[in-house]
Structures are given as C-alpha cells and as structure tokens.
C-alpha angles and dihedrals in degrees: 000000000000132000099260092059092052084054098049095054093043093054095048085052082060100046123123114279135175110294085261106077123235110238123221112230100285103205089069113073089188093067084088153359102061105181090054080065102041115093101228095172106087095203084067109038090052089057086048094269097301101161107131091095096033121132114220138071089274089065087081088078080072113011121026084189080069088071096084087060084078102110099205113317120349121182115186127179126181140158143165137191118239107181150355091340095317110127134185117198138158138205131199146186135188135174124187123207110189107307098341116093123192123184137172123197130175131186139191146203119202121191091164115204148305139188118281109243123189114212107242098208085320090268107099134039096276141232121288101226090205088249124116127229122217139176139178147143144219135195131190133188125191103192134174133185141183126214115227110183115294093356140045142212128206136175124193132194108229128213119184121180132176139176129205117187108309089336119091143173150153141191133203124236143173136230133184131184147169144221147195150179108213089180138341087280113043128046128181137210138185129161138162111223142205094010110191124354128110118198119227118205113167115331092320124101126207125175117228115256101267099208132189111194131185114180123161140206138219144175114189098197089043129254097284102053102137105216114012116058120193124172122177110192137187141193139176117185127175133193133213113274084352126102108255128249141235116197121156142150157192124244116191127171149135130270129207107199095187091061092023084235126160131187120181139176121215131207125171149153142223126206116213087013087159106096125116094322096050088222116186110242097241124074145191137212143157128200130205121179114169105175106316092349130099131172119190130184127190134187130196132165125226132184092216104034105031125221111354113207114190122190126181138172130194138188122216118209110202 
C-alpha cells in the first residue's frame, strides 16, 4: 500500500456524511486510532513490543504504573519514517520524587498529504480538484505512580487527537496499571488502557482501542552482574473485539564497569504481526548506554510499509 491509498481511505473516511454519525462497529478497538497501536520506542519493538514490565520512563505507552522507575529525571526522544515521507515518533519525560513517579509522553503519526481526486463515475482515474489531502494523529499520557514496598500502581488521563483532511476530532480516556517485583530477577506488569472515549471525523465514529496488557521480565544472572547483561522479556496485549497477541524477546549483551559502557544485542518475535501495518513477526534491535546516555536502533519488515527502521536516544538523570 502507498501512501496515497492510506490517504484515500482515510479521506473517504472523512467525507461528508448525514448530521448523525455513522458508528464504526464498536466491539472491535483496532477499527481506529493507529498510533495508539504502533509500538514508536525501539527498545521495545526489537524485544516484540514487551513493554508492560518495562523500567523507564517509555514504559507509560503501556503501563502508567511504569512512571515511578524513573530514577530522578529521564528524557527520551525517538522517531522513525514509515512511507513515502510519512514518519511516527514519540518523546517522553519523567521525574521521581521519593516514591511518587510523573511522566508525560506524547506520540505522533504523520502521513503526510496527498492530492485531492474526485471519482469521475468511478470508471476512470479521476480529477484532481487542485486541493490536498492530509491526515495525522497525535496521542498524549500524563501518568503518575507510587511506589509501596516491592509493587507499584499508576493511573494515567489520555488524549488522543487526529485530523483527516479538513475534518478533525479527539477524545479523552483513562488507564490504570499496575507493577512488582516478586524477586531481583523477575518483575511483573499488567495494565487496561484507553478506558472510555470514542473519536468523531467527519461524520464517522470510532472507539478508541481499549486495551489490557500482562508482560513479564526476567533476568536470569540477576540485575548487578558486572560484565554480562541478559534480559528475557515477555508481553500479551489484547484489544477490544480484536485476538490477542504474544510478542517477547531476548536482549543479551557485555558490560564494561570501568567506562560504564553496554552494548546489547536484541531479538524478538510477534505473534499476529500482521494488522494494519502488515508488520513481519521477527524483529532487531542494538543497544548502546555509556554513562546517561543511551542509543537504541530497531528493524522490523512490513509488507506494507517496508522496512521500518526505529532510532531512540534517552538521558538518565541520577
């Protein structure tokens, strides 16, 4: 699919309809709002989008309960281009404050615009009317957490906003989520996201894709090894009306304690990639942290989008 297609559906989408909107079926969450479903942190998509029992301030785009792993103050900024110029990125700070956690994190979807073609009869290849067509989204999370003991709990307010060609709408939403450390090895998520909140454009209605998430992770030689770093992690997410999906990885890499250097290599694997995006099952990824700074890359094929290259980088305050 190019660009141009992806436009096209989305503009008749936003064609003018009867003052009642039309309502998508709303027992199935994947009908709209894809950049709430696309995975934009690379750490993430290279371990098959396993992110519910993530630390880090990225780990709010699954669990807001993930907000109070922020050591002191944690930025992080990534992007990546999908097709034909259109991009998809996200950005993200958090700041802790004994055992409170707040984090924002907003991320956005690009498909930048096409010509405007009117269908003559259907029959032939149309007339341009002179006009452009554009669409993109944008989503933002406010979370916060607390730390009690061994777990945490967050909550986060949703806002998700799009606009297709000169239509445009949002809708507001809640998540809430939960996280624990059953020993040094092993930590545990699980959150339910975009509660409530259906987004009007044009006429059309789509609900927002409700969506419960577990994930796990473990590391087998414990979190203070000096020098090899392995890390095995695990999600399942489900959206409304939608099969659920497994994805997980494995993350394996070498530490140098005197420059504080790490370099890691990621693998991982989604089931029922497929969706929209047509994304390939396995996925890539290196990592590379000297001091605060980290720099992570992620590949992934599509069918639709081609190769799909993700980079990030993220400061640590301590």
């Amino acid at each position: 699919m190019k660009r141009g297609h992806a436009l096209l559906a989305l503009a008749l989408a936003a064609a003018p309809a009867p003052a009642r909107a039309q309502t998508i079926d709303r027992s199935n969450g994947e009908a709209g709002a894809p950049i709430l479903q696309l995975t934009t942190t690379p750490r993430a998509a290279a371990l098959g989008g396993a992110l519910a029992a993530a630390a880090g301030v990225t780990s709010i785009f699954a669990n807001p309960a993930g907000a109070v792993t922020v050591q002191h103050f944690e930025a992080q900024l990534a992007g990546q281009t999908l097709f034909e110029g259109s991009k998809a990125g996200s950005m993200a700070l958090g700041v802790r404050r004994h055992a409170v956690g707040l984090a924002l994190g907003i991320r956005y979807l690009d498909l930048g615009s096409v010509d405007e073609v009117v269908c003559n009869a259907c029959g032939g290849r149309g007339t341009p009317t002179g006009q452009r067509l554009s669409a993109n989204e944008q989503a933002f999370a406010l979370a916060g957490a607390v730390e009690l003991g061994r777990a945490s709990v967050g909550a986060a307010l949703n806002y998700y906003a799009t606009t297709l060609a000169e239509a445009s709408g949002g809708a507001a939403s809640f998540s809430a989520g939960v996280r624990g450390r059953l020993s040094s090895k092993l930590v545990l998520g699980a959150s339910v996201q975009y509660l409530g909140g259906q987004v009007d454009v044009g006429g059309f209605g789509a609900p927002l894709p409700r969506t419960v998430r577990a994930g796990a992770e473990l590391r087998p030689l414990g979190p203070g090894h000096e020098r090899v770093h392995l890390l095995l992690a695990a999600d399942y997410a489900a959206v409304r009306g939608a099969p659920g999906r497994v994805g997980g990885g494995i993350e394996a890499g070498v530490a140098d304690p005197a420059t504080q250097l790490l370099a890691v290599a990621r693998l991982g694997y989604l089931s029922r990639a497929g969706g929209d995006f047509d994304q390939r099952p396995l996925t890539l990824g290196l990592g590379l942290r000297f001091h605060q700074v980290s720099l992570d890359y992620a590949y992934q094929g599509s069918e639709v989008l081609s190769s799909q290259h993700r980079l990030g980088l993220t400061f640590t305050g301590r």
